[in-house]
LUMMI-376243 format. One record per residue: residue number from 1; residue in three letters; x, y, z of N, C-alpha, C in turn. Coordinates in steps of 0.001 Angstrom, whole numbers, plus 524288, in hexadecimal, padded with zeros to 5 digits. Each point is the difference from the previous one (the first is absolute). Layout:
NUM|ALA|X|Y|Z|X|Y|Z|X|Y|Z
...
***
This chain:
1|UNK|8114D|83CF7|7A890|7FD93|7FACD|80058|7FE92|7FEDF|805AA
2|UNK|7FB2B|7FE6F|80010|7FE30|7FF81|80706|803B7|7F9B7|800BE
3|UNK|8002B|7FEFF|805B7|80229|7FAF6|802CE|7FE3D|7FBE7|7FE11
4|UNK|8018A|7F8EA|80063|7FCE2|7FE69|7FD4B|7FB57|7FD50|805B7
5|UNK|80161|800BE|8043F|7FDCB|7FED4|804E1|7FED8|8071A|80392
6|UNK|7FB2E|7FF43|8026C|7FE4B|8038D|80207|7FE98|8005F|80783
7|UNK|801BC|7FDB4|80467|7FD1E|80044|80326|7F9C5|8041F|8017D
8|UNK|7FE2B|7FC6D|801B5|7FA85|80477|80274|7FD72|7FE27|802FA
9|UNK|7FDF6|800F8|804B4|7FB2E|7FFFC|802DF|7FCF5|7FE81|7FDBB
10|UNK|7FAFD|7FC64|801FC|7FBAE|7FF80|7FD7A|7FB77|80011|80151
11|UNK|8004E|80094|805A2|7F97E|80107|802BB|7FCDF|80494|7FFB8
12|UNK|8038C|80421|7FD9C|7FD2D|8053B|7FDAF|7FB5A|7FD2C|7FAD3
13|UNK|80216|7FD19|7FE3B|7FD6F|7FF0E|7FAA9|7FC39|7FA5F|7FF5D
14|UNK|7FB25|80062|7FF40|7FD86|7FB9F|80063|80080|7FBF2|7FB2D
15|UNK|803C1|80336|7FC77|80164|7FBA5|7F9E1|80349|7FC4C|7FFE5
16|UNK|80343|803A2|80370|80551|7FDC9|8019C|80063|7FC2E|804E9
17|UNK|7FE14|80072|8041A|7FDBD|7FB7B|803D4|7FEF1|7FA5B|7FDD0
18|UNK|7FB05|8014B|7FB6B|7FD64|7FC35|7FE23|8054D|7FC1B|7FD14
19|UNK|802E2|803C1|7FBF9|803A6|7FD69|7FDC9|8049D|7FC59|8028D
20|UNK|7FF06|803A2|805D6|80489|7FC5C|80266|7FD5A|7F998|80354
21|UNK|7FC57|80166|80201|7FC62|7F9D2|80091|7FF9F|7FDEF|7FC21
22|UNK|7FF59|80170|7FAD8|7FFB5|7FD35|7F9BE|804AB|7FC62|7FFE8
23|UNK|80503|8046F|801B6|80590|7FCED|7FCD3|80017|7FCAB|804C9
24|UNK|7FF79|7FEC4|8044F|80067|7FD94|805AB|7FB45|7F97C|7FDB1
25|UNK|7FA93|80277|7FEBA|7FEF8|7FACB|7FD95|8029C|7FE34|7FC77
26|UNK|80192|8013B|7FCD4|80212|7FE4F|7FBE0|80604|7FD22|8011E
27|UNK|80229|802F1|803EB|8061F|7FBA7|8021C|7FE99|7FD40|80343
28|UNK|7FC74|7FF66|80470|80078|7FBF2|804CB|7FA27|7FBE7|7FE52
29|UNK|7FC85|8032C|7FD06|7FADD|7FB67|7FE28|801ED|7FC63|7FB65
30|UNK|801A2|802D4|7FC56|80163|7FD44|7FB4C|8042B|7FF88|7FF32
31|UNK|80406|8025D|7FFFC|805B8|7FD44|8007B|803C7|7FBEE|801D8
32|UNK|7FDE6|80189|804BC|803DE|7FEC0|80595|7FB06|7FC5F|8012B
33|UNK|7FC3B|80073|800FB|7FB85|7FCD5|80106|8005A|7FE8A|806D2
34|UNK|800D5|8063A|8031A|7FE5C|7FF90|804D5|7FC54|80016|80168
35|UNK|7FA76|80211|7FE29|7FCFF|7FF93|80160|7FBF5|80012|7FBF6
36|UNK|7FBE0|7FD15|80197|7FBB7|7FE7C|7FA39|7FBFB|8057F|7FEAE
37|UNK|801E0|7FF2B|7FA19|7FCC8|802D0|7FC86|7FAFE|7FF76|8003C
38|UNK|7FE1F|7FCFF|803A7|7F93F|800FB|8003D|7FF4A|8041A|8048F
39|UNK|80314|7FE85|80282|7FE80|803D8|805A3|7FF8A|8059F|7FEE2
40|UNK|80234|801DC|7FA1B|7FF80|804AF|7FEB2|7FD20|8018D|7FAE5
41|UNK|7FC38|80027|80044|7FCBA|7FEB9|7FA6B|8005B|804DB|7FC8D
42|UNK|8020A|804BA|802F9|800F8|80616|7FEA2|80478|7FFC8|7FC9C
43|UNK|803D0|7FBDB|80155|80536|8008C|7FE03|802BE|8053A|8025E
44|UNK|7FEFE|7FF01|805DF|80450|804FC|80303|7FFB4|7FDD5|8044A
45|UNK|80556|7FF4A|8015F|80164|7FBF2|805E2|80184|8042D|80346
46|UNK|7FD50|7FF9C|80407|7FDF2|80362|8042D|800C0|7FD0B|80432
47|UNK|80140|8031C|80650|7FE08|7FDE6|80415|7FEF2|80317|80494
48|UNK|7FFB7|7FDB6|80537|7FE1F|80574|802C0|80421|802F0|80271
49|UNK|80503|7FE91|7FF6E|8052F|8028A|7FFE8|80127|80498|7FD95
50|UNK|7FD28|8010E|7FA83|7FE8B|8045F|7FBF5|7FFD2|8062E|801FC
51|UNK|7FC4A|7FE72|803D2|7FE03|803A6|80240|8033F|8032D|8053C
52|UNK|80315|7FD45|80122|8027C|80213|802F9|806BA|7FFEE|7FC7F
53|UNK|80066|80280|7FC1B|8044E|7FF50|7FD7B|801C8|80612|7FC97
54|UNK|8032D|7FF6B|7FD73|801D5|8047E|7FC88|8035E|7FCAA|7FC85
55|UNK|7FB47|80063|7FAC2|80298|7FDFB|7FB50|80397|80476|7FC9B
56|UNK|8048C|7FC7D|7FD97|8046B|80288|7FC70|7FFAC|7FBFB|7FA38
57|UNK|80195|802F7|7FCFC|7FF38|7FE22|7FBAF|80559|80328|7FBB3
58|UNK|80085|7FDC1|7FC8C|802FD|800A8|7FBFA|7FD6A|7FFDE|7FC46
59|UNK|800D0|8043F|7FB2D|7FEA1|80083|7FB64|80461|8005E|7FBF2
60|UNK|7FE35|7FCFA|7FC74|8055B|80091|7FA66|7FC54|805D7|7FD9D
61|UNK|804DA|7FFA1|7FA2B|7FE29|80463|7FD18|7FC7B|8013D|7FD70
62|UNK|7FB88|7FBB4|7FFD9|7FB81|7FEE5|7FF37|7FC53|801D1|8030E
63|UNK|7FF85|80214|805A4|7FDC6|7FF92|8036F|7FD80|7FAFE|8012A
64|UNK|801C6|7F9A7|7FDF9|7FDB9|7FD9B|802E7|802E4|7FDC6|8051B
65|UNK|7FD17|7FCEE|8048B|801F6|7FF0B|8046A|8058C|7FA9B|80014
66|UNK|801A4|80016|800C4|803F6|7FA66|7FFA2|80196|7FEA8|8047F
67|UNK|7FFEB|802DF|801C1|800EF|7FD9D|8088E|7FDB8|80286|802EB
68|UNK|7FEFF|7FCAB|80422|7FE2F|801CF|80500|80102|7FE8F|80457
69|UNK|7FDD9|801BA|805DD|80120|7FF31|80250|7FCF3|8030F|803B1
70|UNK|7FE8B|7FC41|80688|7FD0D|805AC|80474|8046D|7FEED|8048E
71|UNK|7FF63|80492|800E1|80268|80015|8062B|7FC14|80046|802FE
72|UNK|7FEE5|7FB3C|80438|7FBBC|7FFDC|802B9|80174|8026B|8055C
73|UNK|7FCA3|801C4|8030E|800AB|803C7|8053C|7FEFF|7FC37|8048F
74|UNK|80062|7FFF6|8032B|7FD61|7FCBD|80443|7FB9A|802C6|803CE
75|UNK|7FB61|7FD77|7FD8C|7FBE9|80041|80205|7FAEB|7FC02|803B2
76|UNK|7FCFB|7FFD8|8003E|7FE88|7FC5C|80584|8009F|7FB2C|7FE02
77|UNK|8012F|7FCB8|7FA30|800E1|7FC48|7FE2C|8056D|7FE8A|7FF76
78|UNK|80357|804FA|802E4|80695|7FE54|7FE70|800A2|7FF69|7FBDB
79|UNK|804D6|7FD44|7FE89|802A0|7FF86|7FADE|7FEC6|7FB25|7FE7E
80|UNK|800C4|7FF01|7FC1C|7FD3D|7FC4E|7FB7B|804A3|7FAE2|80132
81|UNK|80439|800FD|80042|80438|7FBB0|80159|80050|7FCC9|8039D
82|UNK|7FE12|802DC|80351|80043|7FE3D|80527|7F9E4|7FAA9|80153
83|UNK|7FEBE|7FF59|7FAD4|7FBED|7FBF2|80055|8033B|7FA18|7FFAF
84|UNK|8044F|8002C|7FD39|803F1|7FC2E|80105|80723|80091|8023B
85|UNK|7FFF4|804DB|80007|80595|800C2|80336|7FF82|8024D|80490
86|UNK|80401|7FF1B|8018F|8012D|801BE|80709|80473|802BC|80101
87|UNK|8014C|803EC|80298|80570|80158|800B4|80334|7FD65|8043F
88|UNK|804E3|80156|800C1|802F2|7FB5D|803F0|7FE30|803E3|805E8
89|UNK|80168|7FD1B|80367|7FE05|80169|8057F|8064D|80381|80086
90|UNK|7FAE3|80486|801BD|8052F|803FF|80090|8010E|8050C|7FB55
91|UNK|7FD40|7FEBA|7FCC6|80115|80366|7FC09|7FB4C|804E7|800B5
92|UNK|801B3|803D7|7FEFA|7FC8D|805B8|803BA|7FDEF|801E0|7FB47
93|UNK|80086|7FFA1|7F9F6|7FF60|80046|7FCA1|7F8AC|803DC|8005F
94|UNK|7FCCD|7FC16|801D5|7FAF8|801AA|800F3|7FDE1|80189|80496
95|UNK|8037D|7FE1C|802AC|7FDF5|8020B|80707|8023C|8051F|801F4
96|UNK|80446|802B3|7FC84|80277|804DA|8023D|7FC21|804EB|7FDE6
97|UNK|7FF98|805DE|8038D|7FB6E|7FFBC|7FEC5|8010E|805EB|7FE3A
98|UNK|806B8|7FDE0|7FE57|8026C|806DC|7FD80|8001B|7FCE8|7F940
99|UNK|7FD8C|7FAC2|7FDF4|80055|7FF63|7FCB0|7F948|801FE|7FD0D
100|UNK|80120|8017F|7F9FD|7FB4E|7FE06|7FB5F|80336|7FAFD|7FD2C
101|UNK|7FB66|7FD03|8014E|80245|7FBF1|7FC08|7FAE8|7FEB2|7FBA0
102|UNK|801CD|7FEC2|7FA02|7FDC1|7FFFB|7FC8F|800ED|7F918|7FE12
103|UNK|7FB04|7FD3C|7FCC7|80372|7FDE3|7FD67|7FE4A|7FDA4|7FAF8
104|UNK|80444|7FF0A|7FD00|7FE8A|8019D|7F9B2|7FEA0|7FA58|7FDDA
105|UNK|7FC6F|7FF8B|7FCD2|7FE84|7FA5F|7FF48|7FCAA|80208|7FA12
106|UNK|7FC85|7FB2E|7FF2C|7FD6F|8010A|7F8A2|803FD|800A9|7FD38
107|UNK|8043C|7FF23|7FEDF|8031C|803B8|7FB54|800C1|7FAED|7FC7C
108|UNK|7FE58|803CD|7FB41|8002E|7FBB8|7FA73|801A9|80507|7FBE4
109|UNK|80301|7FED6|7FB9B|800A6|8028A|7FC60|7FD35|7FD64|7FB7B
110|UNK|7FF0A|800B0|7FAD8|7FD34|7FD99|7FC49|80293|7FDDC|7FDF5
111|UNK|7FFD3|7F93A|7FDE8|8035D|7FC83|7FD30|80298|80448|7FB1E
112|UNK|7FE0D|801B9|7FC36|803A1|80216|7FC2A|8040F|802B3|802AF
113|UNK|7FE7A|80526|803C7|80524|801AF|800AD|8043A|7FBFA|805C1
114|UNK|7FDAC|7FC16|800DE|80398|7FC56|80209|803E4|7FC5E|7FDDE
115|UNK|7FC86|7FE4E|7FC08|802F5|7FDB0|7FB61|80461|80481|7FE14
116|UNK|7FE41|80518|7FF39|803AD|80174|7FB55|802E3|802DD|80531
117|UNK|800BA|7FF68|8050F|8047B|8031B|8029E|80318|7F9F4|804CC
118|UNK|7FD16|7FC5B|7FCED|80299|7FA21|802C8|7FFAC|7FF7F|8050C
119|UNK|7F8C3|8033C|8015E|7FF51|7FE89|8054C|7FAF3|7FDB9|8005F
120|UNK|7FEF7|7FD62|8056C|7FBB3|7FE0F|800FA|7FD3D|802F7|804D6
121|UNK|7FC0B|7FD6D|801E8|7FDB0|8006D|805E5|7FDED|7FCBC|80323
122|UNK|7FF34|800B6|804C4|8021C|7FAC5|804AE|7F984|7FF3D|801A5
123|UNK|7FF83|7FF2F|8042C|7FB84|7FE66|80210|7FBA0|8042C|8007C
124|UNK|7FCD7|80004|8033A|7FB9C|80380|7FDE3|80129|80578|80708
125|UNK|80228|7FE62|80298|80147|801F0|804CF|805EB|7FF92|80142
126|UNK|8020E|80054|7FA8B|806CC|7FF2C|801CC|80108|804BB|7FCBD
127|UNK|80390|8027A|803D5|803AB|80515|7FCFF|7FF9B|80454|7FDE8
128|UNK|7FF8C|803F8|7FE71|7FE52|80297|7FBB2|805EF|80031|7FCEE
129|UNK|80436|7FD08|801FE|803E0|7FF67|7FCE5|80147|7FAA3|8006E
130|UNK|7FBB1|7FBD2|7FF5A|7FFC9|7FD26|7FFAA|800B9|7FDBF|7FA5B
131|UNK|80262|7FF88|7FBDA|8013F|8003E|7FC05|8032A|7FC32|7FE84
132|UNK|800DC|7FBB3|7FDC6|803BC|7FB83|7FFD6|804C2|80108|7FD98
133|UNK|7FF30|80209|7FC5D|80399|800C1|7FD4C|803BF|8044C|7FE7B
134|UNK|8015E|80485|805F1|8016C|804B0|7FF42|802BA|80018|7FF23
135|UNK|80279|805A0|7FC41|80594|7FFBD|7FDA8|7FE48|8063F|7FE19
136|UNK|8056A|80180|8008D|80192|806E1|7FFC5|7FDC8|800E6|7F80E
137|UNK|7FE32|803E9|801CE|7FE36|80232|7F9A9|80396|805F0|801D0
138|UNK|800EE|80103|7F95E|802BA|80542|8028C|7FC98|803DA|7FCA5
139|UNK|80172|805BD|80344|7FD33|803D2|7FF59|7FC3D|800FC|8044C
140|UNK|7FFBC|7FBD9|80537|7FB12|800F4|804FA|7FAFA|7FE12|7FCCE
141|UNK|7FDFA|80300|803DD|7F97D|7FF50|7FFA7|7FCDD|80183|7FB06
142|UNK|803A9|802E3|7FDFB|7FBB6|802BB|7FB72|80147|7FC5F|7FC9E
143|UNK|8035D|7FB92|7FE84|7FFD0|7FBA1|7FB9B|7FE6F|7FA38|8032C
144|UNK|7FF58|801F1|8042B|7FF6F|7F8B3|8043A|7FB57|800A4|801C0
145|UNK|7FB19|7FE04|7FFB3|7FA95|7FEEE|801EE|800A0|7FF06|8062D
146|UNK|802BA|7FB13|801A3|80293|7FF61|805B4|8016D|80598|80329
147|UNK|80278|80206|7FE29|803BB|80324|800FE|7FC89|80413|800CA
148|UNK|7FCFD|8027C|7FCAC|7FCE3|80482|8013E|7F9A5|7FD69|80315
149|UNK|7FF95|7FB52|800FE|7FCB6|7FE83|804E0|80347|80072|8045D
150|UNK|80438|7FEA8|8003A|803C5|800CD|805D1|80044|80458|80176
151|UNK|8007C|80495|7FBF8|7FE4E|805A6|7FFB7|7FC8A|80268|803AE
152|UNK|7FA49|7FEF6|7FC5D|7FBCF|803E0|80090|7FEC8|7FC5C|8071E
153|UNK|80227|7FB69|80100|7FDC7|7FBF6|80532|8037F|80402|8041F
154|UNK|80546|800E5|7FFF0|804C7|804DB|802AB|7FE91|802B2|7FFD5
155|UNK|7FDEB|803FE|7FDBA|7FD8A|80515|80010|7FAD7|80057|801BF
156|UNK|7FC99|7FD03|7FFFA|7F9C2|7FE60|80253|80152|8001C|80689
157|UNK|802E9|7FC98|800B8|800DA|7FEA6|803BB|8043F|80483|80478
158|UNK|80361|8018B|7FC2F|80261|80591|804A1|7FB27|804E8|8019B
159|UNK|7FB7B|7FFDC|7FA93|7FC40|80488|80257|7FD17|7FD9F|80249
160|UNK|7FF76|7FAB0|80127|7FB86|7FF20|8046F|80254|7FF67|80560
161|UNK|804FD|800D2|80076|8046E|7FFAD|80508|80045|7FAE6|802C9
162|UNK|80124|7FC61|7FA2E|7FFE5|7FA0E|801BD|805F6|8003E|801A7
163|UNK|80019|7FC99|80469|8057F|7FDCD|801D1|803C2|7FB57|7FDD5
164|UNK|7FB15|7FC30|7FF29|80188|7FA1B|7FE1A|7FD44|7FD76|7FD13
165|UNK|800A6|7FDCC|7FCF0|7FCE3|7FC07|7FC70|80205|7FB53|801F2
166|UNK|7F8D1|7FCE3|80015|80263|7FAE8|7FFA5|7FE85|7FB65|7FA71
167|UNK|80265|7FE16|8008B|7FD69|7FCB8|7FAA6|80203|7F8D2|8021B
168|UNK|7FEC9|7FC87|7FA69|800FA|7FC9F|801C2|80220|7FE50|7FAF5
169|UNK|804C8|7FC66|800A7|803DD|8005C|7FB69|801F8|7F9A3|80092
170|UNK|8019F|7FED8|7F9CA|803D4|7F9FB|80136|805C1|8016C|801D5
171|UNK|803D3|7FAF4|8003D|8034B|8022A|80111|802ED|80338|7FA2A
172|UNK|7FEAF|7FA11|7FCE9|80490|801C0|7F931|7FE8F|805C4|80092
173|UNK|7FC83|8029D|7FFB1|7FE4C|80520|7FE9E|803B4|80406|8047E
174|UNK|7FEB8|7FED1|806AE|80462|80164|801EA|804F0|8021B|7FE24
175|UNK|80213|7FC82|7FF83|8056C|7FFD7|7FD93|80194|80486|7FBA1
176|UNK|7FB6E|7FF13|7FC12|7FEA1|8049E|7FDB0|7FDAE|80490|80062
177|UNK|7FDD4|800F5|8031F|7FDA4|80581|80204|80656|80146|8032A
178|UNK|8032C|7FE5A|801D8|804F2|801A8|80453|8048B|801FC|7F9A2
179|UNK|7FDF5|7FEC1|7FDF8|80484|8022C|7FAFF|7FD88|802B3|7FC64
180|UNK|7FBFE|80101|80143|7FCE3|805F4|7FC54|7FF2A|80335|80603
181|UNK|80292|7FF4A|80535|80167|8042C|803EA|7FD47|8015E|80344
182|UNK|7FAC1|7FB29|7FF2D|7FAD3|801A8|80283|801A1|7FD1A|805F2
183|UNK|7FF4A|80319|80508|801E9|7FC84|804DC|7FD53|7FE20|8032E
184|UNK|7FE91|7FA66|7FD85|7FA77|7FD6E|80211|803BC|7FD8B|803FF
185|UNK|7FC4D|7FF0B|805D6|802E3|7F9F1|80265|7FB50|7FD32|801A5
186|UNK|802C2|7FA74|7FFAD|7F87A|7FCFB|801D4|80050|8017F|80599
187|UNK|7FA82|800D8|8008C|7FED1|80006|80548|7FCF2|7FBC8|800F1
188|UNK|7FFC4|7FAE2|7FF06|7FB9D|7FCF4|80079|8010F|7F93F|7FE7B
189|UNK|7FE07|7FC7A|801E3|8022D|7FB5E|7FCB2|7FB32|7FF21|7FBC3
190|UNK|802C7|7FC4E|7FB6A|7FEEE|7FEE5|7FC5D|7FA06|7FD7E|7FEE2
191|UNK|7FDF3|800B3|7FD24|7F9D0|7FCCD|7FF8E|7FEE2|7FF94|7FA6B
192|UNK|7FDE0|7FC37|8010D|7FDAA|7FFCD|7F9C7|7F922|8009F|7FEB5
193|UNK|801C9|803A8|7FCB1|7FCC6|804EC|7FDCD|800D9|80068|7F9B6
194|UNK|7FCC4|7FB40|7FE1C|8002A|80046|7FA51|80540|802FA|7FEA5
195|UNK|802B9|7F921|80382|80660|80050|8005B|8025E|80230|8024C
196|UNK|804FF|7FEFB|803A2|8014F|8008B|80395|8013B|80561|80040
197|UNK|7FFAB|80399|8047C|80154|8044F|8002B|7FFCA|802D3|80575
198|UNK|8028E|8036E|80205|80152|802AA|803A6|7FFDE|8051E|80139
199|UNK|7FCD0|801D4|804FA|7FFAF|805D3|8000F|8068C|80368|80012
200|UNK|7FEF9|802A7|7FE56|803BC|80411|7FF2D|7FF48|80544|80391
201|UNK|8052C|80343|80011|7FDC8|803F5|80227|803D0|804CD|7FCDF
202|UNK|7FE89|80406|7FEF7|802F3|80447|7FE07|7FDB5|8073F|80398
203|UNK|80410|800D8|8016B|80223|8047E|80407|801A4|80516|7F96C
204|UNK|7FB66|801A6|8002D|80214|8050F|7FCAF|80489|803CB|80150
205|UNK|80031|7FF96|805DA|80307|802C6|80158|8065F|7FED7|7FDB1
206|UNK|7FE35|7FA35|8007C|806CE|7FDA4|7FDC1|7FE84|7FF7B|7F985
207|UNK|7FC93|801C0|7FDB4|7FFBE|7FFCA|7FA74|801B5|80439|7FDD4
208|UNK|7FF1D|803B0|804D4|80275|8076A|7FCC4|80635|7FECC|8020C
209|UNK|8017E|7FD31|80527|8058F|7FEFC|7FFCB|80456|7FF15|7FA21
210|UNK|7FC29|7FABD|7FEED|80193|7FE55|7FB2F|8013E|8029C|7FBB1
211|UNK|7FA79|802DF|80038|80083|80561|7FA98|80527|80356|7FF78
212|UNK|7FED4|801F8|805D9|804F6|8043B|80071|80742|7FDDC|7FFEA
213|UNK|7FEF0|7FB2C|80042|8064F|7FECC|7FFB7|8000C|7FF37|7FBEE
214|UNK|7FD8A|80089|7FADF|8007F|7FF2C|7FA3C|802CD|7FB13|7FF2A
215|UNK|7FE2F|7FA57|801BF|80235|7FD6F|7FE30|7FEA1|7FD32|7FC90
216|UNK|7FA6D|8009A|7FEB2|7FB68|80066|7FA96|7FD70|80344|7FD0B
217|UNK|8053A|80108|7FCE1|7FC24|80655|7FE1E|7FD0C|7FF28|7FFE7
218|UNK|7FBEC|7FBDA|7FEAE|7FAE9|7FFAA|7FB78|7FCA4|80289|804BB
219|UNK|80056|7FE8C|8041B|7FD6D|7FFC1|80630|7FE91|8067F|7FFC7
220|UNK|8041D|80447|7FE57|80135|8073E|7FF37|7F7C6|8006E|7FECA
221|UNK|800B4|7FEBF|7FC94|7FA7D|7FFB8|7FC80|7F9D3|8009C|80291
222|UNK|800EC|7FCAB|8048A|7FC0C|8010A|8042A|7FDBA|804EE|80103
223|UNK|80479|8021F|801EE|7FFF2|80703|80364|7FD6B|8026E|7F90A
224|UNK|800B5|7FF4F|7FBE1|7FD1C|8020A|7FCCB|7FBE6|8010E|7FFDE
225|UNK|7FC8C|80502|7FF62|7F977|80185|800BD|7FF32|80002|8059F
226|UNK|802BE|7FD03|804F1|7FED7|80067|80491|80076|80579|8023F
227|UNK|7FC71|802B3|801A8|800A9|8051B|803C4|803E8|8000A|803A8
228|UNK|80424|80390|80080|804FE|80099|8025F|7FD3C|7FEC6|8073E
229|UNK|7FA73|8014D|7FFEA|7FF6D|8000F|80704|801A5|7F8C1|80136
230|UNK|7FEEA|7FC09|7FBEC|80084|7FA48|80063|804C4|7FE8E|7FFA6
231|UNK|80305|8018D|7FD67|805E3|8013B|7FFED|8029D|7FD95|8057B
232|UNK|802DB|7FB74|8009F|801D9|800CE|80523|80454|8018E|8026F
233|UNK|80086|8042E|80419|801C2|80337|802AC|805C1|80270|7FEDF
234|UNK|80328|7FB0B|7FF81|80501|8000A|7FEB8|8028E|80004|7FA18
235|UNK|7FBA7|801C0|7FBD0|800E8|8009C|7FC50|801F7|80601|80065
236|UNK|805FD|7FE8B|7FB72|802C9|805C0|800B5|7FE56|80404|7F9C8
237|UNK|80099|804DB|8019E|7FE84|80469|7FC15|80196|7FC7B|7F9EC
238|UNK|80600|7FF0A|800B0|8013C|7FD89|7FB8C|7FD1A|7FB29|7FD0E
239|UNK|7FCE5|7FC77|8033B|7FE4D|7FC6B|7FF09|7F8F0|801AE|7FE9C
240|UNK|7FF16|803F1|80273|7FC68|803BF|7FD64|8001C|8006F|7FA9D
241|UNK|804DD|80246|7FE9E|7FED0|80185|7F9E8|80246|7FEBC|7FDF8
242|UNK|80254|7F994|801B5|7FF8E|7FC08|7FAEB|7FCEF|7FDAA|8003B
243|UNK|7FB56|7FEDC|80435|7F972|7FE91|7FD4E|7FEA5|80214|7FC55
244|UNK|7FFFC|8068C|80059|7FB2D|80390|7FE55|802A0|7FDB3|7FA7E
245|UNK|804F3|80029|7FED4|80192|8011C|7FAC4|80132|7F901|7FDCB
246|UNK|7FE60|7FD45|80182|7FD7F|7FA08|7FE10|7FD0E|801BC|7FB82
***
């Protein structure tokens, strides 16, 4: 029996692109009602952020799409957040110049499978684990839609030799992203941004920390499908081949 969630890339594929601006109109035009359904007469919410991005996507057993999400790059337009957040004075986050920093924004999953896994999605530039209502599904990624976007976004992101993500998050959600192990800290004060919310910052480096002290299995799951060269450093033989054999 295949998974009932699939991570994948999607800028190889021009069907799959389309589908993910489709499900993006469809949560922030008509749902959520961030931004008006006329401005997009295509029914695919787009912007010029797109283009400088690398979309991820999730597929059920259907092959249709149910989440998404881009990790945007910083290019001569910067990051998309930074049109209403600021970081605190002092924070090297973007000015150090041994960092890549990425940051993940668009992420919507499709009302049915939100409804039927008791989650939602946040603003249209908040999070890609921006999610209201998170809560542990078991079995990982291959039964959690969330879960295998947090995925294919970790693994996107170790082969493009990103350092940090930033995103922009509430606090309630905070609270909850720190107990599914993810080690965000704000770097930024609070603004309101189709509701209040705050830049964040996450150090992969301290995310493979996390991994390796197993204090979330579910977290093991990551290093799955990832090429051993992304692997980080201090992973031991043993911890080798209890990935492979996940």
């Amino acid at each position: 029996m295949s998974a009932p969630y699939r991570p994948v890339t999607l800028d190889e594929s021009a069907q799959l692109l389309a589908m993910s601006y489709r499900l993006r109109y469809q949560s922030f035009c008509l749902e959520r009602l961030f931004f008006s359904k006329d401005d997009y007469p295509s029914q695919l919410e787009s912007d010029a952020f797109d283009g400088a991005s690398v979309h991820v996507g999730v597929l059920n057993a259907q092959d249709e799409l149910v989440g998404t999400a881009r990790i945007v790059t910083r290019g001569e337009a910067g990051l998309p957040m930074f049109r209403f957040c600021t970081l605190f004075p002092g924070d090297a986050t973007l000015t150090n110049p041994a960092n890549t920093v990425v940051e993940l924004s668009r992420v919507c999953l499709s009302r049915r499978s939100s409804r039927r896994q008791g989650l939602g999605s946040g603003a249209p530039d908040e999070s890609a684990l921006d999610l209201r209502r998170l809560s542990h599904i078991p079995g990982g990624p291959s039964n959690d839609p969330f879960a295998a976007l947090i995925k294919v976004v970790y693994q996107t992101t170790k082969r493009m030799h990103v350092t940090h993500w930033v995103v922009a998050v509430e606090k309630a959600l905070r609270r909850r992203l720190t107990r599914y192990g993810l080690p965000f800290r704000q770097a930024g004060p609070e603004v309101d941004y189709f509701g209040p919310v705050a830049p964040y910052v996450l150090s992969l480096a301290e995310l493979d920390d996390v991994i390796l002290r197993h204090e979330y299995p579910s977290l093991d799951e990551l290093f799955v499908g990832l090429e051993p060269e992304y692997w980080p450093a201090p992973l031991s033989e043993a911890g080798r081949l209890r990935v492979k054999s996940s």
